[in-house]
C-alpha positions in Angstrom: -23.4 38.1 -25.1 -24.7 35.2 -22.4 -22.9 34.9 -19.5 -21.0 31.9 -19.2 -21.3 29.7 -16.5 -18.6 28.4 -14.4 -18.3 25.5 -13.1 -16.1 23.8 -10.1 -15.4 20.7 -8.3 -15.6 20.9 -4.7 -13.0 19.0 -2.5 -15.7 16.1 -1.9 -16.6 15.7 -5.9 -12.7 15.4 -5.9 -12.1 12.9 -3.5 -14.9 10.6 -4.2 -13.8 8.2 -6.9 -10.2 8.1 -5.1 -12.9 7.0 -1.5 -14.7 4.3 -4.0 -11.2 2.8 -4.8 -9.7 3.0 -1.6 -12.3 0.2 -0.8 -11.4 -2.1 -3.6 -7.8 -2.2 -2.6 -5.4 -4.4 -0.7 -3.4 -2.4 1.8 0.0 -3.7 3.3 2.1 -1.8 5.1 5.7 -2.8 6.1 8.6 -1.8 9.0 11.9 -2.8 7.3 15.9 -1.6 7.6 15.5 -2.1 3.2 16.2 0.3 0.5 12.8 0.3 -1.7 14.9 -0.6 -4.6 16.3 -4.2 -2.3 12.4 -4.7 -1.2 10.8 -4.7 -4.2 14.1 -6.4 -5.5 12.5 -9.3 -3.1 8.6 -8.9 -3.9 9.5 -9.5 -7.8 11.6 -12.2 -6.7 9.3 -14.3 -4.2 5.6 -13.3 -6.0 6.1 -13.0 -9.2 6.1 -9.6 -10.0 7.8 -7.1 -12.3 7.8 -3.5 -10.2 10.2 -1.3 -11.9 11.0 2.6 -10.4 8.6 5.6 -11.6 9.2 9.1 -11.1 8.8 10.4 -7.3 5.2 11.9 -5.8 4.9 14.3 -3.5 1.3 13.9 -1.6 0.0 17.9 -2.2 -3.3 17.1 -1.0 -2.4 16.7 2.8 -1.8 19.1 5.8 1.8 17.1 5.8 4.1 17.9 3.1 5.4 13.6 2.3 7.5 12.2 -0.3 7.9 9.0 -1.7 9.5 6.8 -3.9 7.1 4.6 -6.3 7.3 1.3 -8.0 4.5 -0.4 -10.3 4.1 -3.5 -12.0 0.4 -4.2 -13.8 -0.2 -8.1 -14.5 -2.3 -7.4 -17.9 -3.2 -11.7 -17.3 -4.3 -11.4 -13.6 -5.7 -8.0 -14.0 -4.1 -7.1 -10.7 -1.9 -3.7 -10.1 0.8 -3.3 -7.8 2.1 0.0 -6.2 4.7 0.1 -3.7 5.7 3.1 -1.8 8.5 4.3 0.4 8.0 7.3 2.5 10.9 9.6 2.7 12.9 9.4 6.2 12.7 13.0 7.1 8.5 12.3 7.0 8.4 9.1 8.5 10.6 11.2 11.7 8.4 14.1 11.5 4.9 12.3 11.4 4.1 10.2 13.9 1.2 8.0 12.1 4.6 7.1 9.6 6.3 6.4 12.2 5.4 2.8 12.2 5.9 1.6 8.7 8.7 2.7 5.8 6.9 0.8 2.8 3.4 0.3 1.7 2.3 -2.1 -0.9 -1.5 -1.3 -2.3 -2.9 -4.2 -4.8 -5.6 -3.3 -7.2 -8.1 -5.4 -9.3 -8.9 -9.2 -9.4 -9.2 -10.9 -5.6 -6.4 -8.4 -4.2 -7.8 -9.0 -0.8 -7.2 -12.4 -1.5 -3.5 -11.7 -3.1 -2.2 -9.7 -0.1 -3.6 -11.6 2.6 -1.1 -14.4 0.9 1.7 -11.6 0.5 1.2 -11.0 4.5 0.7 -14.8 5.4 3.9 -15.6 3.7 6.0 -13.2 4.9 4.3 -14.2 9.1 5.3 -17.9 8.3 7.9 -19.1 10.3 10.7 -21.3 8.8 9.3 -24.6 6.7 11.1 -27.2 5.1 10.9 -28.1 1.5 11.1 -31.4 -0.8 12.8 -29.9 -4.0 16.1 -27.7 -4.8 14.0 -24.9 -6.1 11.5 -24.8 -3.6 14.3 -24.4 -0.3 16.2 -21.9 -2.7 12.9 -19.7 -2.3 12.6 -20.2 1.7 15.9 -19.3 1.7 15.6 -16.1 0.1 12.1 -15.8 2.1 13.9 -16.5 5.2 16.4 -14.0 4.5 14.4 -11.4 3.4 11.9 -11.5 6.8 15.2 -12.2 9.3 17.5 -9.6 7.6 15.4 -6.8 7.4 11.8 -6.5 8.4 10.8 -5.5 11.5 6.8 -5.6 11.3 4.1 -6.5 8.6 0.7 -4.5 8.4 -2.5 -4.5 6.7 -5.3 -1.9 6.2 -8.9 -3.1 5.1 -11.1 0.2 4.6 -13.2 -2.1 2.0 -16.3 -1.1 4.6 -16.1 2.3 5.1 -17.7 2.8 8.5 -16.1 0.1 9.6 -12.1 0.3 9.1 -9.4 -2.0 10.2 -5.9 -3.1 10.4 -3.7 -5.6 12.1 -2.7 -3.1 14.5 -6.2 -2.6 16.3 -7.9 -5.5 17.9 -10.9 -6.8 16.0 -14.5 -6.2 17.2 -14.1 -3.4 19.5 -15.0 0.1 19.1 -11.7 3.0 17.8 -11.0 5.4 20.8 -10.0 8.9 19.7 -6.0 8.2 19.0 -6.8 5.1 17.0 -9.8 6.7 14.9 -7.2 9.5 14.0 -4.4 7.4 12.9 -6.8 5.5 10.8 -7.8 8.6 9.1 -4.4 9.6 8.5 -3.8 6.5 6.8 -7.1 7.0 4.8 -6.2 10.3 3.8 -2.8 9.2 2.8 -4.0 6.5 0.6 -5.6 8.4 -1.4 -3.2 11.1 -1.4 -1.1 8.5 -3.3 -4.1 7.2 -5.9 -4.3 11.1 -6.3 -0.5 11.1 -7.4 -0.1 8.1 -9.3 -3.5 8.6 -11.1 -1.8 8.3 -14.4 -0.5 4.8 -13.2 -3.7 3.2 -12.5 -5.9 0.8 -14.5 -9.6 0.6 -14.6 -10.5 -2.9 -14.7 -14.1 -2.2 -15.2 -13.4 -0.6 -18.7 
């Protein structure tokens, strides 16, 4: 009787579609005093969207042993997906690199660059006046929701690989040691979660 041959994936064979994906998402990262279930109350409200609770990940493929709470929404006409994750308190107190944000909001498919740099704008804006009923009802709400309860917005863009960023590093100049390390946390944790929520996500290219 032949042999059989057995075959395994290595940890890079693994990893690699979730490092191809992490560069064709949107990354927005968020300090607030919110409950996840109030914040993406306010997301749905202001853009749009539909996120409704899914069942709780735990990220197994890190050193650090971190929960969170997910919410998804998938816009089947803009062919855009929506994750948005809160990171347990006991982590965020025992892990310094979560120490600066409580929810993260990744955006997948058509122009998400394009969809969370107008999430981030929007909720940087300072107070503006509008013509119609409907339109200061919604500054209202997006006043209150920036004044009551967050602290500090984010971004990540790993869409170049070798050359990483995020709102909380100056532009154009080279990582020292502590920042190249938080940045690789964050990587790792990103895809951490697309490891996780793998049964959530939709390939547009299909």
């Amino acid at each position: 009787m032949a042999k059989k041959n057995l075959y395994t994936l290595t940890d890079e064979e693994v990893m690699s579609p979730y490092e191809e994906m992490l560069e064709s998402t949107a990354i927005l990262a968020w300090n607030t005093s919110y409950s996840a279930f109030t914040f993406a109350f306010y997301l749905n409200e202001l853009f749009h969207l539909q996120l409704l609770r899914r069942n709780d990940i735990r990220l197994s493929s890190m050193k650090e042993d971190i929960q969170c709470s997910v919410y998804a929404y998938t816009d089947t006409i803009s062919h855009q997906s929506y994750f948005l994750i809160e990171n347990e308190l006991a982590s965020r107190q025992r892990i310094q690199e979560l120490s600066y944000f409580d929810k993260t909001l990744l955006i997948q498919g058509a122009e998400a660059f394009e969809r969370a740099q107008e999430i981030y704008a929007e909720l940087k804006e300072p107070f503006h006046q509008s013509d119609d009923i409907i339109g200061m009802q919604r500054e209202e709400m997006r006043r209150s929701f920036i004044d009551s309860g967050i602290v500090e917005s984010i971004w990540f863009d790993f869409s170049d690989p070798d050359n990483p960023s995020s709102s909380l590093i100056a532009d154009n100049v080279p990582l020292n040691k502590r920042q190249k390390k938080f940045i690789d946390f964050q990587k790792d944790y990103i895809q951490g979660i697309f490891i996780e929520i793998d049964d959530l996500l939709t390939d547009y290219d299909e």
